[in-house]
PALUMTI-66087 format. One record per residue (C-alpha): x, y, z; residue in one letter. Coordinates in steps of 0.001 Angstrom, whole numbers, plus 500000, padded with zeros to 6 digits. Example, Ala and Ser with C-alpha at 12.3 -4.5 7.8 and 13.67 -1.06 7.14 Angstrom:
! residues 2
512300495500507800A
513670498940507140S
***
This chain:
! residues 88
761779095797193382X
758697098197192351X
755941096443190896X
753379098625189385X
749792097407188445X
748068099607185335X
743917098655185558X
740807100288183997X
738260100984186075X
734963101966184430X
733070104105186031X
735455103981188957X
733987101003190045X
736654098175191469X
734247095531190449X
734847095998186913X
738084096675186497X
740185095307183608X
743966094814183851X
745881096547181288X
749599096099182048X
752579095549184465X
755969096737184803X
758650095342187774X
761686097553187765X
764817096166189726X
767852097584191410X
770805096183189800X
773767098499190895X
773569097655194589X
771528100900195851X
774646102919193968X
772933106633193984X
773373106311190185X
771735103227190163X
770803100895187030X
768047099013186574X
766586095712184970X
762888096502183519X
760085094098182839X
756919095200181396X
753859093235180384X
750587093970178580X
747386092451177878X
745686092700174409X
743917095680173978X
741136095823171465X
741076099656170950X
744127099624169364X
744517096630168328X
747546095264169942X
748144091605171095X
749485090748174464X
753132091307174855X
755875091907176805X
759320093555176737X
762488093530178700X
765339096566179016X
767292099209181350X
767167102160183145X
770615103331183555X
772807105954185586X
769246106948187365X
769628109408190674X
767706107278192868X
767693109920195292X
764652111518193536X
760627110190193782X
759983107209192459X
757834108992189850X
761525110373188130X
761920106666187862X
758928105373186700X
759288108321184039X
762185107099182562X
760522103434182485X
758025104069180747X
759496106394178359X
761785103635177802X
758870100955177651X
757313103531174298X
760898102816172549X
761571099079173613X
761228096122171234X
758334094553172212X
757806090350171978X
753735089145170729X
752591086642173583X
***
């Protein structure tokens, strides 16, 4: 599983940072080199835009895994801009 953390740092400094968002993407196919996955992604509210906390659940299919994990995290969260997202 790939867990990926999404914080704001202002002014680069770690002591301030502000989480914005996670996303844990799966295997599901068995390490198949089209492989599918289960996605899980989960924000906090942000004020800028006015969004409440939420989080949203879908798939990454036929993926080549044998490309860098940024192909796949590419497809996630191009995936994550079209899901249906649930308020928390």
């Amino acid at each position: 599983m790939l867990v990926v953390k999404v914080e704001l740092w202002p002014a680069g400094s770690s002591a301030l940072r502000q989480p914005l968002g996670t996303m844990h993407i799966g295997n599901v196919s068995n390490l198949a080199d089209l492989s599918d996955y289960q996605v899980i992604v989960m924000e906090t509210a942000n004020a800028l835009t006015g969004t409440p906390p939420g989080i949203a659940k879908f798939s990454v299919l036929a993926h080549a895994r044998r490309q860098r994990v940024w192909a796949l995290l590419q497809r996630a969260c191009g995936e994550a801009m079209m899901a249906e997202w649930t308020d928390l």
